[in-house]
C-alpha positions in Angstrom: 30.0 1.0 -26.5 27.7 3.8 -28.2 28.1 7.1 -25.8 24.7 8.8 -25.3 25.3 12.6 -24.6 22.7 14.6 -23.1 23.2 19.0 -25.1 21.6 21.8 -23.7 19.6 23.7 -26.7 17.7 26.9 -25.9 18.2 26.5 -22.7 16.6 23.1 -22.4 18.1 20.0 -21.6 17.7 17.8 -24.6 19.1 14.1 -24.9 20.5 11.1 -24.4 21.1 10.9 -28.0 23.8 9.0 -29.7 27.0 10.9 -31.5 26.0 10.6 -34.8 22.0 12.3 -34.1 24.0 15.4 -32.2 24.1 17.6 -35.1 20.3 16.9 -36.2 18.8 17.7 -32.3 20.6 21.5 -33.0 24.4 21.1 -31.7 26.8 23.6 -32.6 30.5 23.6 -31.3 29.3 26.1 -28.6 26.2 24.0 -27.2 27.3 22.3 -23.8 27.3 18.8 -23.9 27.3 16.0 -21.0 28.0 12.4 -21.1 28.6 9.2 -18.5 31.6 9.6 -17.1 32.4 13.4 -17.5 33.1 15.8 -14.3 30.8 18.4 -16.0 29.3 19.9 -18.7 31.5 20.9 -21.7 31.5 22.7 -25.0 31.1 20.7 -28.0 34.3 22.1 -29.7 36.6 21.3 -26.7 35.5 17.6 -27.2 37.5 16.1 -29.8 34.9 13.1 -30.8 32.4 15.5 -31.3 34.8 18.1 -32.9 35.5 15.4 -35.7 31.5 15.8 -36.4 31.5 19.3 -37.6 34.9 19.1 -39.9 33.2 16.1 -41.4 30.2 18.2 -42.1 32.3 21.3 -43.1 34.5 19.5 -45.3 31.4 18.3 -47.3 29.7 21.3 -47.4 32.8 24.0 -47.5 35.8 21.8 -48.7 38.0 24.9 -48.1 36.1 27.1 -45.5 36.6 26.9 -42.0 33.5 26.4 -39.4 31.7 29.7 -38.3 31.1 29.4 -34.4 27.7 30.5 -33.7 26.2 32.2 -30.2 24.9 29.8 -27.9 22.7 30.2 -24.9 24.8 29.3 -21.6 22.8 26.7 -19.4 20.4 28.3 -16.6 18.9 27.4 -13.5 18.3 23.5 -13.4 14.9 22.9 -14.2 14.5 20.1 -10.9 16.4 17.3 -9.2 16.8 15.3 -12.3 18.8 17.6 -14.7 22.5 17.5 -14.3 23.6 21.2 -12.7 26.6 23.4 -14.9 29.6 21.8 -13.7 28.9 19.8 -11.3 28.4 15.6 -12.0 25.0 14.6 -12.3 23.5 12.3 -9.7 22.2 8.5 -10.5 19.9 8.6 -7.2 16.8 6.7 -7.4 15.0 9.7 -8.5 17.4 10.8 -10.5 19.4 9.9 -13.4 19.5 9.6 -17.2 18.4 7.3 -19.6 14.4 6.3 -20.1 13.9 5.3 -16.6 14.2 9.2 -16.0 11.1 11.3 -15.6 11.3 13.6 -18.4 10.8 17.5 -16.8 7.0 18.7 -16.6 5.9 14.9 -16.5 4.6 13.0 -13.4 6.4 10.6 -12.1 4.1 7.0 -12.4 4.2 5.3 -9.0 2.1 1.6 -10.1 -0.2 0.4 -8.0 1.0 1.8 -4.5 -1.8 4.1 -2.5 -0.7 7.1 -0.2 -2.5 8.5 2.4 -3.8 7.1 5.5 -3.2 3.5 6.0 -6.8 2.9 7.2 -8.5 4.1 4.1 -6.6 2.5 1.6 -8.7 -0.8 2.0 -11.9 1.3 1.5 -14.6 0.3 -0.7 -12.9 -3.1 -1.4 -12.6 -6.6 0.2 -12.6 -6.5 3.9 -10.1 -8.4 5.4 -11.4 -11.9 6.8 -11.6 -12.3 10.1 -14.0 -13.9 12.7 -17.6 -12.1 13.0 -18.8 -12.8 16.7 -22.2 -11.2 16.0 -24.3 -14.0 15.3 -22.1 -15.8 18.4 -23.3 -13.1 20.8 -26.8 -13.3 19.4 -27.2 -16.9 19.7 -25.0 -16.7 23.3 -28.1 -13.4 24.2 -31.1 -16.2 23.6 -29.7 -19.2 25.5 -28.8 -16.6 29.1 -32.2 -15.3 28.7 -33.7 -18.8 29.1 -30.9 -20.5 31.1 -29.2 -17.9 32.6 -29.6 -14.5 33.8 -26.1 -14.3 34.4 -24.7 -14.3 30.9 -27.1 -11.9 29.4 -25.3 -9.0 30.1 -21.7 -10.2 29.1 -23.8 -11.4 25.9 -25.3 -7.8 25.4 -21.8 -6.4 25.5 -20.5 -9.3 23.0 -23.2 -7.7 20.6 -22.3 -4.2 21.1 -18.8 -4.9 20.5 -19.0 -7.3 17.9 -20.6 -4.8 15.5 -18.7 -2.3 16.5 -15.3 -4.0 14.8 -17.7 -5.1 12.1 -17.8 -1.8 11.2 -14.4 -1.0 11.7 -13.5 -3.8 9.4 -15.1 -2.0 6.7 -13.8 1.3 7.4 -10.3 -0.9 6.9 -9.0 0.5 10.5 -7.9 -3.2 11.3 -5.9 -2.4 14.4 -8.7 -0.8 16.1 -11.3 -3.4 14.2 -9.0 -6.3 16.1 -9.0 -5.0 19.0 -12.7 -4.3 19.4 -13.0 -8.0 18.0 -10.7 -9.5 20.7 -13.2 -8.2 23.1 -16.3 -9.4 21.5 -14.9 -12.7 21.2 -14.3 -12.6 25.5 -17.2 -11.5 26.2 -19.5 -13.8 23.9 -17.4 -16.8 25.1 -17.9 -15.5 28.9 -21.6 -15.2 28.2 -21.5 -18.8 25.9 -20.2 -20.7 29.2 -22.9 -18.7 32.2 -25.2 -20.4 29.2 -23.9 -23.7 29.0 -23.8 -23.7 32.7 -27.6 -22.7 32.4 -28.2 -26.0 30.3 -26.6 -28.1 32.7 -28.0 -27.0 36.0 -31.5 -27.1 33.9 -31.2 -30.5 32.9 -29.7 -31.4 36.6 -33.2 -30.4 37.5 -35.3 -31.7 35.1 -33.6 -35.4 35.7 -33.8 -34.9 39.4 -37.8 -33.6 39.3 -38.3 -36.6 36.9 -36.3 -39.4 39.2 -38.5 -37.9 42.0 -41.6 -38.2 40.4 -40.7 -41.9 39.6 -39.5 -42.7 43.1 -42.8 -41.4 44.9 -44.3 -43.2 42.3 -42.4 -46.2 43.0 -43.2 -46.1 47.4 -46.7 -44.9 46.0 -47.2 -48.6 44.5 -45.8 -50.2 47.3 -47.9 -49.0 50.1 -51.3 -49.6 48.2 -49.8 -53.5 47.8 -48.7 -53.1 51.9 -52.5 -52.4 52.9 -54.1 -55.1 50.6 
């Protein structure tokens, strides 16, 4: 398994990098380095894999010298939630971490697609939920009471009112207000759709009767002219 080892480098957290690119990102046997697995973070020298790095490079440099430690910045104040702390073990939270899933410091993190804010505008200025519109319902319900049935205009006039009232609620995308107002559209249109159809019926009651009356006086009109001839 390649380690990955995350070194702190003028005071900034630099990494993961594999073991062999350490010496290239600026390591030195004083920088402080961190890997998976380690309670803390650690000079390079008092690792011995890394250690090996530096009397490789010394012995094909300076066969016969020894390596020159050089003065290293210690690791400050943590620069947010995601850089591991001095001595201490970092933590793999959801937010936090290693690796390229990691929000690199000064960078925002990218949250896709999801909206915050409140929950009623996040549907505006795009599709409106489907739902039942009982405004032309009403309407039609409005016509029918005002020539069948005086009754039903009012509940019909309220039908209206309400109906465009969650209309424009739906649009606004505050859907649990928007259903609500519905609801009572729809009850009151279909209250003020059955004093209309009730209308109809008693009309047409009337118009049979008047027209059964007119052919029964009809009807005893023929027979009493035949009678007195």
């Amino acid at each position: 398994m390649n380690e990955q080892y995350f070194i702190i480098v003028d005071g900034q957290q630099k990494g993961p990098y594999p073991r062999e690119v350490l010496r290239m990102q600026g390591m030195t046997p004083d920088t402080y380095v961190w890997r998976e697995g380690m309670d803390g973070w650690a000079q390079a020298s008092s690792m011995p894999e890394l250690t090996a790095l530096f009397a490789e490079e010394q012995d094909l440099i300076f066969p016969n010298s020894e390596p020159q430690p050089q003065q290293q910045a210690q690791p400050g104040q943590p620069y947010g939630p995601q850089q591991p702390q001095y001595g201490q073990q970092p933590n793999y939270g959801p937010q936090q971490g290693y690796g390229p899933q990691q929000p690199q410091y000064g960078q925002q993190p990218y949250y896709g697609q999801q909206q915050y804010g409140n929950p009623y505008q996040q549907n505006m200025g795009g599709n409106v939920r489907p739902h039942t519109n009982w405004l032309p319902w009403a309407i039609v319900s409005t016509v029918l009471n005002c020539l069948f049935s005086c009754f039903g205009v009012i509940f019909s006039i309220i039908g209206i009112v309400q109906a465009n009232k969650a209309n424009n609620l739906y649009q606004t995308g505050n859907y649990v207000e928007a259903d609500a107002t519905n609801s009572s559209a729809k009850v009151m249109t279909i209250i003020s759709l059955v004093f209309a159809g009730l209308g109809v019926l008693l009309v047409t009651m009337l118009i049979i009767s008047a027209v059964s009356g007119i052919g029964a006086l009809a009807s005893l009109s023929d027979a009493m002219q035949h009678s007195y001839y």
